[in-house]
mmCIF file as gemmi writes it, N, C-alpha and C atoms, coordinates in Angstrom:
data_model
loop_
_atom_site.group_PDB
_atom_site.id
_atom_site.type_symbol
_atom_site.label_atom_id
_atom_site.label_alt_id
_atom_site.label_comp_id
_atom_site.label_asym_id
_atom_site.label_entity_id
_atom_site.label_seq_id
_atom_site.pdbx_PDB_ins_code
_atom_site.Cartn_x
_atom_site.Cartn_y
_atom_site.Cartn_z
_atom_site.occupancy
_atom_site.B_iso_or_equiv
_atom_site.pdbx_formal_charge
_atom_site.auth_seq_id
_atom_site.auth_asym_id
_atom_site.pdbx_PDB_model_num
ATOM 1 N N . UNK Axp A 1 ? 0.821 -1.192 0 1 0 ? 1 A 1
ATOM 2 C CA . UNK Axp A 1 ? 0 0 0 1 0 ? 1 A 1
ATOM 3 C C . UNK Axp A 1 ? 0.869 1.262 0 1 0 ? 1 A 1
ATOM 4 N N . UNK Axp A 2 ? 2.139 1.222 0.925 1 0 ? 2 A 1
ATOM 5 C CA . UNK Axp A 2 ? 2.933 2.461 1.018 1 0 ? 2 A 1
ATOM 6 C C . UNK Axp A 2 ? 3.826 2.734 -0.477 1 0 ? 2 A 1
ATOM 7 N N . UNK Axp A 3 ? 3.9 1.808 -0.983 1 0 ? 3 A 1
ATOM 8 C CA . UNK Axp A 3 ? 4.707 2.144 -2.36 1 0 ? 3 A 1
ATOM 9 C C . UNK Axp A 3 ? 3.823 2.987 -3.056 1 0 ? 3 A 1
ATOM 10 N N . UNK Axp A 4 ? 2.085 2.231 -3.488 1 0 ? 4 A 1
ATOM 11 C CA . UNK Axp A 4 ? 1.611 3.007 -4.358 1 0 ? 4 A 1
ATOM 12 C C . UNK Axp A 4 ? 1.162 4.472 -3.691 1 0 ? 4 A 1
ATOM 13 N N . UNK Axp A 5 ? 0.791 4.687 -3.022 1 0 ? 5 A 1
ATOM 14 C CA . UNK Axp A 5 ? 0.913 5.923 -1.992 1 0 ? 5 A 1
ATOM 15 C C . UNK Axp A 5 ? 2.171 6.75 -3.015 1 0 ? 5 A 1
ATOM 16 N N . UNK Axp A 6 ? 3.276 6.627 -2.308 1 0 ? 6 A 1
ATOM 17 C CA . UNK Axp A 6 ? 4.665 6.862 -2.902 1 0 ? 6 A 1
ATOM 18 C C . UNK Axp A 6 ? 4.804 7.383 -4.568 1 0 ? 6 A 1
ATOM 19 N N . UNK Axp A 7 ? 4.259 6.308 -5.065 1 0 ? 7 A 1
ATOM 20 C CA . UNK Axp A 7 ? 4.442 6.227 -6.46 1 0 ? 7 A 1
ATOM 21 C C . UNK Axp A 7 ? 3.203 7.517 -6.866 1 0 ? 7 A 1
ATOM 22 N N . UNK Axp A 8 ? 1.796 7.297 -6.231 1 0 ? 8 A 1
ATOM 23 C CA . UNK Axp A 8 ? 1.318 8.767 -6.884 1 0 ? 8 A 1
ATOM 24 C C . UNK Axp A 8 ? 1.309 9.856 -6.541 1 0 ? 8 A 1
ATOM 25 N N . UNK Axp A 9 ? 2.329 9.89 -5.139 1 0 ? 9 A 1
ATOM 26 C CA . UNK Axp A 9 ? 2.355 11.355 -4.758 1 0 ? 9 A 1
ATOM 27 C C . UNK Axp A 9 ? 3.582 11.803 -5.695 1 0 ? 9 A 1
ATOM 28 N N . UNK Axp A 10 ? 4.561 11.181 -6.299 1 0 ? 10 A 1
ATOM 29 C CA . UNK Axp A 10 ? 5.842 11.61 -7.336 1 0 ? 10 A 1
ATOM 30 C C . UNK Axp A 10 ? 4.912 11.712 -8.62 1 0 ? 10 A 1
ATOM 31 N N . UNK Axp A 11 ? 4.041 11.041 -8.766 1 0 ? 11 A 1
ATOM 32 C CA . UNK Axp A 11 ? 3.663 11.253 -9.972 1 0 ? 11 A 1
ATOM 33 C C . UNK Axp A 11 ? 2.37 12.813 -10.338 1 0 ? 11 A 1
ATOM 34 N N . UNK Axp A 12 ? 1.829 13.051 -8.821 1 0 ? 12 A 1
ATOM 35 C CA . UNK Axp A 12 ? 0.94 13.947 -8.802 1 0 ? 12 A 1
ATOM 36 C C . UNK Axp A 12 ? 1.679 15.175 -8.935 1 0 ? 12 A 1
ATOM 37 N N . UNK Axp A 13 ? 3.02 15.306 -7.996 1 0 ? 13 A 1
ATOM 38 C CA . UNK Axp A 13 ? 3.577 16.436 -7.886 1 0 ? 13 A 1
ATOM 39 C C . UNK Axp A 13 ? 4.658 16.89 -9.595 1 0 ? 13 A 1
ATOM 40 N N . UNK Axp A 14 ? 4.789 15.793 -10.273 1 0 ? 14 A 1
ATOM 41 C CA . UNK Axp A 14 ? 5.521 15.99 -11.323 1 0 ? 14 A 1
ATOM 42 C C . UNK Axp A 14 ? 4.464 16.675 -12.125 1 0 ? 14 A 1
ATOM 43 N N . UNK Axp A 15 ? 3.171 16.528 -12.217 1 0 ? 15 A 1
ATOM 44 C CA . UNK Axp A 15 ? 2.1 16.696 -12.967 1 0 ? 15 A 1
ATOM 45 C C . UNK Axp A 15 ? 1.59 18.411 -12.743 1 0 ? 15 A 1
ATOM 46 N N . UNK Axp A 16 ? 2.206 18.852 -10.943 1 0 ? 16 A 1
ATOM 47 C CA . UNK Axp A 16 ? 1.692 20.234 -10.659 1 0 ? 16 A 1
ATOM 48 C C . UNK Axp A 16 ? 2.369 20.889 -10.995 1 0 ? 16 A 1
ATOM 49 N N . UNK Axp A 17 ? 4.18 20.701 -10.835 1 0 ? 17 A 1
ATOM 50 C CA . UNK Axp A 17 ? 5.229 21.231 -11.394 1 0 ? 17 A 1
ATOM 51 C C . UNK Axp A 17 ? 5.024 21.668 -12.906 1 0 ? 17 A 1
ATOM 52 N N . UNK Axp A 18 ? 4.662 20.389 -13.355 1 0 ? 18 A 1
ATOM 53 C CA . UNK Axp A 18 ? 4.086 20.522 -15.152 1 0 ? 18 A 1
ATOM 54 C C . UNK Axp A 18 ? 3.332 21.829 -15.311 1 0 ? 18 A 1
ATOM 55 N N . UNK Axp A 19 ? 1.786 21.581 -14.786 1 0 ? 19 A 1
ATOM 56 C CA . UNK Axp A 19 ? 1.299 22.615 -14.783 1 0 ? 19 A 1
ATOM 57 C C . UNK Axp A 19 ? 1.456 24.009 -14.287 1 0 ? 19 A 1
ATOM 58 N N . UNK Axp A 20 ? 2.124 24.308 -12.773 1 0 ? 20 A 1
ATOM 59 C CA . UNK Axp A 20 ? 2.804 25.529 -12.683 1 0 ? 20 A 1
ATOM 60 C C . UNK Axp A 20 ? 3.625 26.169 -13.721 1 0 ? 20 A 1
ATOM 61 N N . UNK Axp A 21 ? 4.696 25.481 -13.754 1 0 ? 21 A 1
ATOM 62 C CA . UNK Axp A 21 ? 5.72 25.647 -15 1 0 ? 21 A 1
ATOM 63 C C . UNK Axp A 21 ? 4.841 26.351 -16.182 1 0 ? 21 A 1
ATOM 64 N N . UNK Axp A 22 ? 3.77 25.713 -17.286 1 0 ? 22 A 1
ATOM 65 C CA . UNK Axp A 22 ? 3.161 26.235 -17.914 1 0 ? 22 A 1
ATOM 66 C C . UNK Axp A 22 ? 2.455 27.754 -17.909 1 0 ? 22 A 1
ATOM 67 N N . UNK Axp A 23 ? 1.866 27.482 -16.432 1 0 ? 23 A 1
ATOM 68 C CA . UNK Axp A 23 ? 1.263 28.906 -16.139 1 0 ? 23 A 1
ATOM 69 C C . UNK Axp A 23 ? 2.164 30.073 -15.927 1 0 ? 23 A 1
ATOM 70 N N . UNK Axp A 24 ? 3.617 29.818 -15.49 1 0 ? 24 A 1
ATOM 71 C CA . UNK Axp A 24 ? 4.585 30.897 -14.996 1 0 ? 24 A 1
ATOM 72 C C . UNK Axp A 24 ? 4.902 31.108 -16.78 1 0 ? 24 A 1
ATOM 73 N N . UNK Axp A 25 ? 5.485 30.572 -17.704 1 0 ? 25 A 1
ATOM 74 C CA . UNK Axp A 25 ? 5.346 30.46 -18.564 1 0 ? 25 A 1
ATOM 75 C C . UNK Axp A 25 ? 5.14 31.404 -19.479 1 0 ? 25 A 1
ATOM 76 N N . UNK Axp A 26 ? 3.684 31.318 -19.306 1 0 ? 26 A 1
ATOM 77 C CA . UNK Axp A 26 ? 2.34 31.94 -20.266 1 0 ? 26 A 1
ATOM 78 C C . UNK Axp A 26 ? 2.647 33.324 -19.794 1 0 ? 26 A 1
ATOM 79 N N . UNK Axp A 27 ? 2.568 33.036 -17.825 1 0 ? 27 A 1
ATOM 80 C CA . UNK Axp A 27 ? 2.64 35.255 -17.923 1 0 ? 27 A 1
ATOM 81 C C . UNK Axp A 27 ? 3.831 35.588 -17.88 1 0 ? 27 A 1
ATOM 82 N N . UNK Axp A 28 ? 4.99 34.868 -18.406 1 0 ? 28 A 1
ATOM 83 C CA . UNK Axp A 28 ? 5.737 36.001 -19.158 1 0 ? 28 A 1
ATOM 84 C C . UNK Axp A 28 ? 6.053 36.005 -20.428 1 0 ? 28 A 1
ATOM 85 N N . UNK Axp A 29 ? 4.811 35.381 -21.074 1 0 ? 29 A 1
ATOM 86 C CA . UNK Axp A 29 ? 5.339 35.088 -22.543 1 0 ? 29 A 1
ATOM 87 C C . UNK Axp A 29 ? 5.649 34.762 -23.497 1 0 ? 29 A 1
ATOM 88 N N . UNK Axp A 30 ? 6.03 33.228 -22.722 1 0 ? 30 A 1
ATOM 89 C CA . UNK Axp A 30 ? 7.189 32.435 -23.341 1 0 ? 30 A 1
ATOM 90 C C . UNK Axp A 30 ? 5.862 31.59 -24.297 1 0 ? 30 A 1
ATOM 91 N N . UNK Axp A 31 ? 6.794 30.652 -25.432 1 0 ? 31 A 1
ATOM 92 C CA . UNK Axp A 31 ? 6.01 29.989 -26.157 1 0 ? 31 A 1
ATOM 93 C C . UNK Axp A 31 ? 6.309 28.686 -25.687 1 0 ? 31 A 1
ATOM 94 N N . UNK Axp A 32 ? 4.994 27.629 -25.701 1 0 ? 32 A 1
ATOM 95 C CA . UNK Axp A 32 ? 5.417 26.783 -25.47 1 0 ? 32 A 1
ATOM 96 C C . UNK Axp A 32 ? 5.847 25.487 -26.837 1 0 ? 32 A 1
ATOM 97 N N . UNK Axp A 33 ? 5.737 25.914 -27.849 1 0 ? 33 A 1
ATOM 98 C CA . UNK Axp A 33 ? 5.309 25.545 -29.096 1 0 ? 33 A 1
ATOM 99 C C . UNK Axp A 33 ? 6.353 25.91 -29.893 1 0 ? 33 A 1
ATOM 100 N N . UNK Axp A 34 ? 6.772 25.962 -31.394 1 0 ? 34 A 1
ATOM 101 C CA . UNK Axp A 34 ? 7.86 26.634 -31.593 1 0 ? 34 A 1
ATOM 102 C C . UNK Axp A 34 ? 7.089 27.921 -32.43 1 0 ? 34 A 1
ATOM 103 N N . UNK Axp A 35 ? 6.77 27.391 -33.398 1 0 ? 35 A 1
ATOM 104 C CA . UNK Axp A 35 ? 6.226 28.633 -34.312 1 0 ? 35 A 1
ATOM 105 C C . UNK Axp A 35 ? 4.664 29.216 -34.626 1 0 ? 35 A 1
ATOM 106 N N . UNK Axp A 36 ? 4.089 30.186 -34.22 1 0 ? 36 A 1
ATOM 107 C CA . UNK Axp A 36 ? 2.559 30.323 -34.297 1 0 ? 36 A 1
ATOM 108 C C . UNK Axp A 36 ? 2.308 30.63 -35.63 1 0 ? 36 A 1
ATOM 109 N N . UNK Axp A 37 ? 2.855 30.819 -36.502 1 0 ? 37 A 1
ATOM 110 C CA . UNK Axp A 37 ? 2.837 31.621 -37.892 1 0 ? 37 A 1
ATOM 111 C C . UNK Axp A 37 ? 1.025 30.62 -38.334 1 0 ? 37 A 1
ATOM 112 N N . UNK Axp A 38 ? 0.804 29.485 -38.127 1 0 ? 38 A 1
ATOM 113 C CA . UNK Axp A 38 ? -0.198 28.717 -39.241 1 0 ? 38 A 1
ATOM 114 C C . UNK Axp A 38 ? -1.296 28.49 -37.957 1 0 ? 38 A 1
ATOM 115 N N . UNK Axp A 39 ? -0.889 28.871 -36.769 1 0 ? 39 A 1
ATOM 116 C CA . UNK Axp A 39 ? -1.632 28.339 -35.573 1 0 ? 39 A 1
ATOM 117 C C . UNK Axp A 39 ? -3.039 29.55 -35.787 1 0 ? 39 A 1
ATOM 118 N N . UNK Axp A 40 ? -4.261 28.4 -35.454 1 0 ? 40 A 1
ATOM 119 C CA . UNK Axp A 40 ? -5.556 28.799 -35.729 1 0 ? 40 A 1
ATOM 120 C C . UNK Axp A 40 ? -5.858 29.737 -34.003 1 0 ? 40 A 1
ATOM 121 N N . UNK Axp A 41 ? -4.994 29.263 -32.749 1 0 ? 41 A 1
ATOM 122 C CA . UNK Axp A 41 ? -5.228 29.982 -31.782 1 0 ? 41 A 1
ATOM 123 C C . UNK Axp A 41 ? -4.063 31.213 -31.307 1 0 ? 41 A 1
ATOM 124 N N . UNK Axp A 42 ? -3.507 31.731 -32.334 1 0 ? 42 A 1
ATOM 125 C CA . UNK Axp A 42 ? -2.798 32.678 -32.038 1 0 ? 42 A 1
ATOM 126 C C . UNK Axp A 42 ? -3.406 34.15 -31.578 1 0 ? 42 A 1
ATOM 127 N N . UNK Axp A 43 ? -4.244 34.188 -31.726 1 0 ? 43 A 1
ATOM 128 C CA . UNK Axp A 43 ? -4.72 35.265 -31.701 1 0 ? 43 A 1
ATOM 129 C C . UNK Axp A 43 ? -4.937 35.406 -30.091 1 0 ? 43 A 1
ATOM 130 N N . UNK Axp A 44 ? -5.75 34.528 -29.405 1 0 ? 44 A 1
ATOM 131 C CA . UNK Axp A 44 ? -5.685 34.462 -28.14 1 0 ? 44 A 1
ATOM 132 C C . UNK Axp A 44 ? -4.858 34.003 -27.393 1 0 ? 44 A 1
ATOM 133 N N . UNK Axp A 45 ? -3.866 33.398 -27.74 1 0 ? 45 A 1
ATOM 134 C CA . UNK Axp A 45 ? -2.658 32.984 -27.065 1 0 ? 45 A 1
ATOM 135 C C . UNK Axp A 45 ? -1.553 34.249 -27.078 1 0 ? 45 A 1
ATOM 136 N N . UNK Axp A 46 ? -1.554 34.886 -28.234 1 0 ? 46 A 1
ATOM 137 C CA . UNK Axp A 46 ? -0.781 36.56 -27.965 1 0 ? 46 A 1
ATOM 138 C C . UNK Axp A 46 ? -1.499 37.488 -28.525 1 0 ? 46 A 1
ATOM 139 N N . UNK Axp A 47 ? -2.24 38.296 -27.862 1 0 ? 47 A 1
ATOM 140 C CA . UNK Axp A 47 ? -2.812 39.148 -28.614 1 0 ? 47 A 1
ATOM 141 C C . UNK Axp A 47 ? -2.441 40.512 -28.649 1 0 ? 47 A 1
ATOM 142 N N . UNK Axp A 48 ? -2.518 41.324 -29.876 1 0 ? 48 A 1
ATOM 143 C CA . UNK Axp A 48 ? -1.893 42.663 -29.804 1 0 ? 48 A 1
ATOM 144 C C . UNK Axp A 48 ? -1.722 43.304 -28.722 1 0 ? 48 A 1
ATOM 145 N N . UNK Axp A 49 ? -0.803 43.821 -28.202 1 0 ? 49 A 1
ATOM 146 C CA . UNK Axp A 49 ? -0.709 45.06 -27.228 1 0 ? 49 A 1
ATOM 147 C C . UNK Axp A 49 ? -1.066 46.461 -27.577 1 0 ? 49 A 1
């Protein structure tokens, strides 16, 4: 029982890191993708200043 315990608290916290990471990310900018040039959601992912 204590392993799987173990095993999804490494796997939950790799998953929040994931998602933090993304969100710190986004407000400053960064892309996570390489190029938006053909991307249908660019517009809301950077939008004019």
């Amino acid at each position: 029982m204590w392993p799987t315990i173990i095993v999804a608290s490494v796997i939950g916290a790799l998953l929040v890191a994931i998602v933090v990471n993304q969100i710190v990310n986004k407000k400053k900018g960064k892309r996570c993708c390489g190029s938006c040039t053909g991307c249908a959601m660019r517009d809301s992912c950077h939008p004019d200043k």
